[in-house]
C-alpha positions in Angstrom: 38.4 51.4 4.2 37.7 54.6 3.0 40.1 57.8 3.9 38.2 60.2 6.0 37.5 63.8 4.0 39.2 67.0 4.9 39.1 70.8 3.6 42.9 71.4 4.8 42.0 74.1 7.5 44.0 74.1 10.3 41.3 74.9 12.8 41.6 72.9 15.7 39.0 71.8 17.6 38.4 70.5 21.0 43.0 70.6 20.8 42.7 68.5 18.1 44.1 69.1 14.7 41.9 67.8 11.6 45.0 68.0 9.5 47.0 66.6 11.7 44.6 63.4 11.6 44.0 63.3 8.0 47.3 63.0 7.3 48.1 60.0 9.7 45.0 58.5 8.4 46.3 59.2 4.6 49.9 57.6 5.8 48.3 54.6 6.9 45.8 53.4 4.4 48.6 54.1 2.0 51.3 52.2 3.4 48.7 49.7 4.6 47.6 49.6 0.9 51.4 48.6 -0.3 51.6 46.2 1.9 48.6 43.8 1.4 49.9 44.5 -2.1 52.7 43.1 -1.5 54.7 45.6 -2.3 56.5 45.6 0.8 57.3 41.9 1.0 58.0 40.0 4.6 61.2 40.8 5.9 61.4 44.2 3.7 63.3 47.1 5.6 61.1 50.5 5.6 62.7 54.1 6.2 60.7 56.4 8.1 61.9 59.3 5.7 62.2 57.5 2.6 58.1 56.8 3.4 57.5 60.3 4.1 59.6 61.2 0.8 57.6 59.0 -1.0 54.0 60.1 0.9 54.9 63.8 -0.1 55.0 64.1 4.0 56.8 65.1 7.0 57.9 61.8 9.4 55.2 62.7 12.1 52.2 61.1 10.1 54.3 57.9 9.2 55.3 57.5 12.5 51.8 57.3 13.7 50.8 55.4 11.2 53.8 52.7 11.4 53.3 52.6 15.2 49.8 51.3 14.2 50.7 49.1 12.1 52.7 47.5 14.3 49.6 47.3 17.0 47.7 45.4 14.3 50.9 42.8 13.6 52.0 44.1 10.1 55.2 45.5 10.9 57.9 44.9 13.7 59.8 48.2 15.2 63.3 47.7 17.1 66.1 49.7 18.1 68.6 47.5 16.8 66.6 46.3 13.0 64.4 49.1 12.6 61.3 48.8 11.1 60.2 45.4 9.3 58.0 43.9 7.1 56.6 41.0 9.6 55.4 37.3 7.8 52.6 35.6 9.6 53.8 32.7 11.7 52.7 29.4 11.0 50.7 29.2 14.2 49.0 32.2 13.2 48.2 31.5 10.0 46.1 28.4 11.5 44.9 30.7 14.4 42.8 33.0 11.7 41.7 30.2 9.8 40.3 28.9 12.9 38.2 32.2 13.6 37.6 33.0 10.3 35.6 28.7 10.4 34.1 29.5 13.6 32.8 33.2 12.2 32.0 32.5 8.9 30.0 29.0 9.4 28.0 31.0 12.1 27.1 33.7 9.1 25.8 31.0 6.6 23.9 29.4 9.2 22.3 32.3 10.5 21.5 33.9 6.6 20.6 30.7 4.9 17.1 31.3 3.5 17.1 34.8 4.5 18.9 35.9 1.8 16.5 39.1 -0.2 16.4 39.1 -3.6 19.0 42.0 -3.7 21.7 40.3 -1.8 21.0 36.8 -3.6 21.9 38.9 -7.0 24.7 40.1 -5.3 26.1 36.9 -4.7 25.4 35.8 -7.9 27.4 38.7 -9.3 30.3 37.9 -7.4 30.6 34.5 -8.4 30.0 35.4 -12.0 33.2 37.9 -11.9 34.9 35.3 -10.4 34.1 33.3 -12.9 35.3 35.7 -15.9 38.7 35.7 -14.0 39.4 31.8 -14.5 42.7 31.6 -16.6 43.7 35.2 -16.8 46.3 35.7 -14.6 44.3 38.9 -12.6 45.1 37.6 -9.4 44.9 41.2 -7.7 41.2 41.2 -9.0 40.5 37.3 -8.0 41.8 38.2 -4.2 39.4 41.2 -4.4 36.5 38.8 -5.1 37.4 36.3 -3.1 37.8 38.8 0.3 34.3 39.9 -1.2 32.8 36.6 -1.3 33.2 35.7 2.1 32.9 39.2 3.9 29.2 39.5 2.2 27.6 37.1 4.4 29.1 38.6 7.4 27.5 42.0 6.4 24.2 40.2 6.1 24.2 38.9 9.0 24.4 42.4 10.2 26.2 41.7 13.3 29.1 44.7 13.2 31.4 43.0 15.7 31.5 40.1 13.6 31.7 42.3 10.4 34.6 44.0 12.3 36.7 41.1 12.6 36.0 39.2 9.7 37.1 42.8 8.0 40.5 42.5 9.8 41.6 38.9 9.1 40.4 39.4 5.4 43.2 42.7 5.5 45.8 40.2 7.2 45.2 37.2 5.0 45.4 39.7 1.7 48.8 38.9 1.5 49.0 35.2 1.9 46.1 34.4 -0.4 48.1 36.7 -3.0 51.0 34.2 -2.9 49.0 31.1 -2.8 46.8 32.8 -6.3 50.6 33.2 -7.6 51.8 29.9 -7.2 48.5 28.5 -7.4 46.7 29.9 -10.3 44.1 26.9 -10.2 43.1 27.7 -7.3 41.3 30.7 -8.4 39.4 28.5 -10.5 38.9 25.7 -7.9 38.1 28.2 -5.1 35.4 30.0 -7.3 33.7 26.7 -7.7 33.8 25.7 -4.0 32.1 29.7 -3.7 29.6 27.9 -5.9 28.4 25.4 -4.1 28.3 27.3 -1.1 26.6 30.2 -2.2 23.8 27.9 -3.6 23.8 25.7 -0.2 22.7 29.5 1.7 20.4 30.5 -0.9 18.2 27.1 -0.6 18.1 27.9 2.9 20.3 24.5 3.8 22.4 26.3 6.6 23.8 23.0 8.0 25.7 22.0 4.5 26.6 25.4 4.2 28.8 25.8 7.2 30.1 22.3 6.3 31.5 23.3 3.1 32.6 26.6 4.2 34.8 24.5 6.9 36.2 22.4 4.3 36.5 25.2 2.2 38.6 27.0 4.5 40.6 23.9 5.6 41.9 23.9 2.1 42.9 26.9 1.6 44.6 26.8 5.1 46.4 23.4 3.8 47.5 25.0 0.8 48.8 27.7 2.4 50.7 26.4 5.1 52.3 23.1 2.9 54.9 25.2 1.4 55.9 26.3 4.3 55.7 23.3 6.7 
């Protein structure tokens, strides 16, 4: 997401203050940033002033931007813990693997064939960065790719409700793919091959084996995922 632009006057218009916005906006992408990073890991305490110390703000723009974080499930506030770093569930782990099938299979049926010759070489560019990351250890860069991957068809599809959601579970699954990359690192090169045959499956126009493989696709990584932790 990009931050929105300010000139840092404190005009206020219509009683609301741009500033006052820009910063909250500023607070959250950052901390938002750290935390699909994994710089915050799951269970991680986080100080509202040792954020804004950090920021180079007051506590009012982390505030707002904590309190949303917590509406979109990073982050847990209590009176008695404070605020914390949340880890996905199990259950909702599989939950967002289940939309992201159900989405994502839609997508691939609905572009296969229809694909212009732009967004076929954009595809094609993807996978060929993906596949200049097998065996380096760039795992930041190969979740990067991979989030790209799949969000691409949902942006060609050109539905923005779909694009909207498929936005937000890539932004909550950041974190978890990060760790399976990690202790997984041949899985980036497995993954970029199963992106492949996909890709290939859409641009042939075969929209049926498409979705299929994206299914399986998916159910993989979901597998992967959750055996650890089972």
């Amino acid at each position: 997401m990009s931050t929105p632009a300010g000139n840092g006057s404190a005009t206020l218009t219509d009683g609301h203050n741009p500033v006052r916005a820009l910063l909250k906006d500023r607070a959250y992408e950052r901390i938002k940033s750290r935390l699909l990073n994994n710089d915050y890991p799951p269970g991680t305490f986080l100080s509202e002033r040792q954020l804004a110390d950090n920021l180079g703000m007051s506590k009012t723009p982390v505030k707002a931007a904590l309190e949303r974080l917590e509406a979109e499930g990073y982050i847990t506030v209590s009176p008695q813990q404070g605020v914390v770093v949340r880890e996905l569930s199990i259950r909702e782990i599989a939950d967002q693997y289940e939309i992201r099938s159900a989405l994502e299979s839609y997508a691939l049926r609905s572009v296969a064939g229809r694909l212009t010759a732009e967004q076929i070489g954009r595809v094609r560019a993807n996978l060929d960065a993906q596949a200049r990351l097998r065996g380096t250890g760039e795992v930041a860069r190969a979740v990067e790719m991979d989030a790209e991957f799949h969000t691409q068809f949902a942006e060609f599809l050109g539905n923005k409700e779909i694009m909207r959601v498929v936005i937000q579970l890539r932004d909550k699954m950041q974190r978890i793919v990060t760790q399976v990359f990690h202790l997984s690192p041949s899985r980036i090169g497995t993954s970029h091959e199963e992106h492949a045959v996909i890709a290939e499956a859409v641009i042939r126009g075969d929209g049926v084996r498409a979705a299929h493989l994206i299914e399986r696709h998916l159910e993989l990584g979901k597998q992967l995922i959750l055996s650890p932790r089972g």
